[in-house]
C-alpha positions in Angstrom: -9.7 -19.2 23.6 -11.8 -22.2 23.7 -11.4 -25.0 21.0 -15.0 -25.0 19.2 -15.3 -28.5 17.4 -17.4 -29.2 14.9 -18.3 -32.6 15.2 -19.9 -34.2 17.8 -20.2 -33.1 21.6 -16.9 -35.0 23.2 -14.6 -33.6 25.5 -11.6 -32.3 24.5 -9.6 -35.4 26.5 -12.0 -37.8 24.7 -11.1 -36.8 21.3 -7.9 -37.1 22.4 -8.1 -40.7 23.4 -10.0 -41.7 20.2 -6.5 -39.6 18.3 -4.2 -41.7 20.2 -5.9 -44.9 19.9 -5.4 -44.4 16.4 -2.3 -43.2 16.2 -1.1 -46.5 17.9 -3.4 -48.8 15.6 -1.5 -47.2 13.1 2.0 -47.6 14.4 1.5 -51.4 15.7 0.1 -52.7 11.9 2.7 -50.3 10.3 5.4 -52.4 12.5 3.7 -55.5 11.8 4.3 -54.9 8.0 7.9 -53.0 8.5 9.6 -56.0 6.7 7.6 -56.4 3.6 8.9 -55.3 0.4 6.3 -56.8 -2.0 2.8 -54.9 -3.4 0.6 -57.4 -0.9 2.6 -56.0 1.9 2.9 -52.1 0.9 -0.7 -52.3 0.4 -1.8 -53.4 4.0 0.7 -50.8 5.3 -1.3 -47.8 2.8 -5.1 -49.3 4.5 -3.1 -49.3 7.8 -2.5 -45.4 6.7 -5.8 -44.7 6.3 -6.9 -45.4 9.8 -5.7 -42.1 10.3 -8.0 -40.0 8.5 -10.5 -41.2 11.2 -9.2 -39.0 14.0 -9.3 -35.8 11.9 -13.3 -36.0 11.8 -13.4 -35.4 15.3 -10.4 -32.8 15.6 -11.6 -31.1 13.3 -12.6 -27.6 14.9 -13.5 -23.9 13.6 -10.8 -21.7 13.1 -10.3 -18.4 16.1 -11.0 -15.2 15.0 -12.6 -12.1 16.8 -15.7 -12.2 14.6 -18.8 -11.4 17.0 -21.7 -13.8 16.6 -24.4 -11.1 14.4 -25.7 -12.9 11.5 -25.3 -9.6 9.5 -22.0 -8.1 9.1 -21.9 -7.2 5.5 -24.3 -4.2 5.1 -22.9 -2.8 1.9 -26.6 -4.1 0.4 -28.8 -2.5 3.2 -29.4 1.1 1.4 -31.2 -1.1 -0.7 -31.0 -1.0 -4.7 -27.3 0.9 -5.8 -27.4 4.4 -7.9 -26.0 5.2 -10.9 -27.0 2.4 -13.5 -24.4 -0.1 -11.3 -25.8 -3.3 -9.5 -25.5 -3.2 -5.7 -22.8 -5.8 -4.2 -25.7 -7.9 -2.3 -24.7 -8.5 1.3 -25.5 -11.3 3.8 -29.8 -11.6 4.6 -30.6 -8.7 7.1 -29.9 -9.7 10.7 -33.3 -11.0 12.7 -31.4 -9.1 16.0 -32.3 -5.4 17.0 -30.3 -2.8 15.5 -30.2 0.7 15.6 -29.2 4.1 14.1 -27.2 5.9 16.8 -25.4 9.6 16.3 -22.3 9.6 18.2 -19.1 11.9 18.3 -16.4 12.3 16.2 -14.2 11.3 18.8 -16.1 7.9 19.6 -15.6 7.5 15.9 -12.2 7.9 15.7 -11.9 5.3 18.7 -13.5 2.5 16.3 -11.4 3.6 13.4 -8.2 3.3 16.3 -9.8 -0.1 17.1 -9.4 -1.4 13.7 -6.3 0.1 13.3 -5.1 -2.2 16.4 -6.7 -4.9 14.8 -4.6 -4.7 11.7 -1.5 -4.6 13.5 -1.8 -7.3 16.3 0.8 -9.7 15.1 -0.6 -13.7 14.6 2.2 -16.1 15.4 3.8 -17.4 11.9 2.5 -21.0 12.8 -1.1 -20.1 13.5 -1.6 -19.1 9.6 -2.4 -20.6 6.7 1.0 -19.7 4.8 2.7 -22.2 7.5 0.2 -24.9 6.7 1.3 -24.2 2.9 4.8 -23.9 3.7 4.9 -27.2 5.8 2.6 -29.3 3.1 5.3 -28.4 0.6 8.6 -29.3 2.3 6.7 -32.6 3.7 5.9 -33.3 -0.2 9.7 -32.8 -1.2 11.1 -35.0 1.5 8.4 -37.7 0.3 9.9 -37.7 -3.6 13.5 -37.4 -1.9 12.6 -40.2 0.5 10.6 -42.5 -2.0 14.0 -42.1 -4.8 16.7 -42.2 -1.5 15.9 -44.6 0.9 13.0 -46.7 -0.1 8.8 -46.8 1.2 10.0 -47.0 5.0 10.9 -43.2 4.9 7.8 -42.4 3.2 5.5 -44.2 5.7 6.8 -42.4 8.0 6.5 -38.9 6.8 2.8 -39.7 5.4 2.1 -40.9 9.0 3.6 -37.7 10.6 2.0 -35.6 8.3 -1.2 -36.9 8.9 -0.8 -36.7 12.8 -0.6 -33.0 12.3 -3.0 -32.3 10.4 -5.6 -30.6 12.8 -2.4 -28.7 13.9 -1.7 -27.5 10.5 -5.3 -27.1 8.8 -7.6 -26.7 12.2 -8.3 -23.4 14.6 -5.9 -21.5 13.0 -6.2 -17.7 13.3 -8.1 -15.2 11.5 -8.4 -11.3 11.8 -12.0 -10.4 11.2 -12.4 -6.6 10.7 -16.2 -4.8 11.0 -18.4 -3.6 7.4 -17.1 -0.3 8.6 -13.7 -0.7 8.1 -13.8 -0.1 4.3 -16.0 2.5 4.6 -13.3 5.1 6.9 -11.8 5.4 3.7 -14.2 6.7 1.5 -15.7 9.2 4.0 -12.4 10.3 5.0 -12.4 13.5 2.6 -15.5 14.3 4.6 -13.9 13.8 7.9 -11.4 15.8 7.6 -13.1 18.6 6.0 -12.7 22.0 7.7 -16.1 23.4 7.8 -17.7 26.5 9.1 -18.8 27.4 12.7 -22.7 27.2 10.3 -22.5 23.5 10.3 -21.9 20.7 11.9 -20.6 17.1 11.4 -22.4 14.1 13.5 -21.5 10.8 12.8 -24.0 7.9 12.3 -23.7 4.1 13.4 -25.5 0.7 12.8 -25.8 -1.1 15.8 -26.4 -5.0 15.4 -27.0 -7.0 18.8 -24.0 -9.8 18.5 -25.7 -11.8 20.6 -22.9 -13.6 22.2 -22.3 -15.6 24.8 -19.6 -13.7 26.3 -21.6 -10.4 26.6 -25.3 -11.1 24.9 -26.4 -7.9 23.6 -23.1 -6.0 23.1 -23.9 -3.5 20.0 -21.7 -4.2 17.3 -21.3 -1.2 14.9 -21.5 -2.7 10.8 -22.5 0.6 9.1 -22.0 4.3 9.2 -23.3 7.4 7.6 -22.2 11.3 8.1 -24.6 13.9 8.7 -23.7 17.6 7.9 -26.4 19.6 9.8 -27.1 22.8 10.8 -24.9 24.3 13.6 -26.3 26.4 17.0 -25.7 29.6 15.8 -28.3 28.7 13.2 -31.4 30.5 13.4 -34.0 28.1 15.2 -37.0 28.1 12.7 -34.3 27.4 10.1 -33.5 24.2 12.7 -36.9 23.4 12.8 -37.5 22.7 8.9 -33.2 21.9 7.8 -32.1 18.4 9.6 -29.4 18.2 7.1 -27.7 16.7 4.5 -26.6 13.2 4.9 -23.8 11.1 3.6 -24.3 7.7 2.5 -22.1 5.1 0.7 -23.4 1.6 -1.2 -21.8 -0.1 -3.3 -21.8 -0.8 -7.2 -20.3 -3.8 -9.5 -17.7 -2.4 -11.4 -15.7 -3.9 -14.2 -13.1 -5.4 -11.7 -15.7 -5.9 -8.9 -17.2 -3.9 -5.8 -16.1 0.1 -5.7 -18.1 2.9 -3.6 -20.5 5.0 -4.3 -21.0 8.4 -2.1 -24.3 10.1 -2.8 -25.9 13.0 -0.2 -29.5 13.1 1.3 -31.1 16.7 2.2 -33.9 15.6 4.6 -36.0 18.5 5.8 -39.3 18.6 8.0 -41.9 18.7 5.7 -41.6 20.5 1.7 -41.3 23.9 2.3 -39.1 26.9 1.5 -36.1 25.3 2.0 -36.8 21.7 0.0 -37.8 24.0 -2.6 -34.6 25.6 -2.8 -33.0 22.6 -2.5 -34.5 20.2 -5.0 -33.3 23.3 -7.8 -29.4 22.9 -6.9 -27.8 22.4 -9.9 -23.6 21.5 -10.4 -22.1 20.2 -13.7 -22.1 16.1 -13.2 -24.2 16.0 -10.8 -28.3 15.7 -10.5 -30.6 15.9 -8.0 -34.1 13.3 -7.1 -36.6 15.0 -4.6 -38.4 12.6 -3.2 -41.6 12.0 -3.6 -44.8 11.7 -1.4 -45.3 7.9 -2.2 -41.7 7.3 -0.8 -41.6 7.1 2.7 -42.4 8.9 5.6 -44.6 11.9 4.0 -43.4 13.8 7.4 -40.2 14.5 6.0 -39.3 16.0 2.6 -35.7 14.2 0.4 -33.6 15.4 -1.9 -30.8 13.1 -3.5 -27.4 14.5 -4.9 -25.4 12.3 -7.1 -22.9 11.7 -9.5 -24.7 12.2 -13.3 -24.6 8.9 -15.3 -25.7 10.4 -18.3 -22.8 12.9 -18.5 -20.3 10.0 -17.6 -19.9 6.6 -18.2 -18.2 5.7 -14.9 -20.3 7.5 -12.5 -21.0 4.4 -11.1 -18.3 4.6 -9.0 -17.2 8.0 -6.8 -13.6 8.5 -6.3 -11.9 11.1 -4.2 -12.0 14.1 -6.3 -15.9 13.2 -7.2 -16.4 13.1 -3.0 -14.8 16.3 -2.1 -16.6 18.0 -5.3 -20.0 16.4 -3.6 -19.0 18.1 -0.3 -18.2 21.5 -1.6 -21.6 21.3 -3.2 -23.5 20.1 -0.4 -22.2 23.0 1.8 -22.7 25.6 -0.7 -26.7 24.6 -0.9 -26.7 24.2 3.1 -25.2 27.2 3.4 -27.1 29.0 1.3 -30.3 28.6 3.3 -29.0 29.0 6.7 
C-alpha cells in the first residue's frame, strides 16, 4: 500500500532526510547539555525537545483502509424524509458521480454479504491499531514518572525523545476496516431473505451503484444501498404482470431515544391505478396503515401504495424490529397474493 501524506508533495526519502536531520539536531544539543543539572540547563535541553515536533508535520500521513474513493457512502438519508413521526439519520451530501439502481441475484447478493463477512474477519496486525498506540503512550508515561523519581531528567529525555521519534509510527497510517452502507442493512432484511415463499412470487434484489472513481480502477461500481423486491412470479398470469411490478422493501432510518434504529416499510408500485391499486390501497392489518400515492407525487405512470408500521396505535413504531418485519412480510404476500 502506498504511504499518502498529507502535507506537502516530498518524496518519501526526502521526508526522511528532513526526520533524520532532526533527530540528530536533537541528539547533538541534548549531548551538549547532558551535564547540566540546573533550570537554565534543563530548559535548553526541553527547546532542544521540541525540535522534534517538526518532523511529525511532514510524516504525518492518512491512515490505510479499503474505503473506495465515492463521496457518498452513507445512504441511510437518501429515501429522503424518515416515516413514522422519527427524524431521518441525515447522511453524507449525495454523491456528484453516476449511480444506478441495478436488480441482481440472490446469489450475487450473498457474494457481497460473504465479502463483508471476509472483511470482518481479516486479521490487522496488533501494532497497526490504535489500541497499541494507547497501550505504548501508557507504558512510555509510567517509565517517565518511574524514571523522573529513579534516576533523574537523563532517563526522561531520553524516553520523551524516543517517544517522539515514533510517533508517526504509533499515531500515522495505521489500519482501518471500512465496511459498505449495506452492511447494516443484511441484517434487517434478513427475515425477508430467508423467507420461504411461494412458486407465485418472486424475490429480486436491488443495488445502489456509486462510481468510486479511483485511481486503481476509475469507474468500479461500488454498491452503498439495497432494496428487496417481491414481484410477481412466471406462472403469473401476464396481464396480471403487465399492471403488478410488486411490492418493494425499503429501509431508512429514524432517531431513536439511544440513536439511529431501522425502519422497514413496503412499496406496491403498479402500472397505472387500476383494479389492482384499488385493491391494494384498501389492505387493512392491525398496526399497520397504508398511503396511496398520489397523482402530484411522482411519476403519474405508475400508481404507490405505502405499508407501514401505525404510529398512532404505538408509540415506538418509529422503529421496526424483527417480529414487526416478518408481520410486514406475511402481510405483503397475503395482498400480492391475493390479486395474482
Amino acid at each position: 500500500m502506498k504511504v499518502e501524506f498529507l502535507h506537502t508533495r516530498l518524496s518519501l526519502r526526502s521526508r526522511f532526510v528532513i526526520a533524520f536531520f532532526f533527530y540528530t539536531l536533537v541528539a547533538l544539543l541534548q549531548i551538549l547539555f547532558l551535564r547540566g543539572q540546573n533550570i537554565p540547563l534543563n530548559v535548553f535541553r526541553f527547546a532542544a525537545l521540541g525540535l522534534l515536533v517538526i518532523p511529525l508535520w511532514f510524516l504525518k500521513a492518512r491512515n490505510f483502509s479499503n474505503k473506495p474513493a465515492v463521496k457518498d457512502q452513507a445512504v441511510e438519508g437518501r429515501t429522503g424524509k424518515g416515516r413514522a413521526g422519527g427524524r431521518t439519520r441525515k447522511g453524507s451530501p449525495v454523491s456528484s458521480s453516476p449511480g444506478i439502481w441495478k436488480t441482481v441475484s440472490v446469489t450475487e447478493l450473498d457474494r457481497l454479504r460473504d465479502r463483508i463477512e471476509s472483511i470482518r474477519k481479516a486479521k490487522i496486525p496488533g501494532f497497526y491499531t490504535q489500541a497499541a498506540a494507547v497501550v505504548i503512550t501508557f507504558i512510555s508515561v509510567f517509565l517517565l514518572i518511574f524514571t523522573g523519581v529513579f534516576s533523574g531528567t537523563a532517563g526522561v529525555f531520553v524516553i520523551l525523545d524516543l517517544y517522539l521519534i515514533f510517533f508517526p509510527f504509533l499515531w500515522f497510517a495505521r489500519v482501518e476496516k471500512w465496511y459498505p452502507a449495506v452492511r447494516g442493512k443484511f441484517d434487517v432484511f434478513g427475515p425477508v431473505l430467508e423467507a420461504d415463499l411461494s412458486e407465485k412470487l418472486r424475490l429480486s434484489p436491488m443495488l445502489f451503484f456509486d462510481s468510486d472513481g479511483g485511481e486503481q480502477a476509475p469507474g468500479e461500481l461500488v454498491p452503498t444501498d439495497i432494496r428487496l423486491m417481491l414481484a410477481p412470479g412466471t406462472s403469473t398470469p401476464q396481464e396480471v404482470r403487465d399492471e403488478l411490478l410488486g411490492a418493494q422493501f425499503q429501509v431508512t432510518y429514524n432517531t431513536g431515544p439511544n440513536g439511529a434504529v431501522p425502519y422497514m416499510y413496503a412499496v406496491f408500485i403498479t402500472k397505472g391505478k387500476r383494479k389492482i391499486w384499488e385493491s391494494l390501497k384498501n389492505v387493512k392489518a392491525q398496526g399497520f396503515v397504508t398511503e396511496p400515492g398520489s397523482s402530484t407525487e411522482g411519476d403519474t405512470v405508475y400508481g404507490t401504495v405505502v405499508l407501514r408500521l401505525n404510529t398512532k396505535s404505538r408509540s415506538d413504531a418509529y422503529y421496526t424490529r424483527e417480529s414487526d418485519i416478518r408481520e410486514l412480510l406475511a402481510l405483503v404476500v397475503r395482498a400480492l397474493e391475493s390479486v395474482l
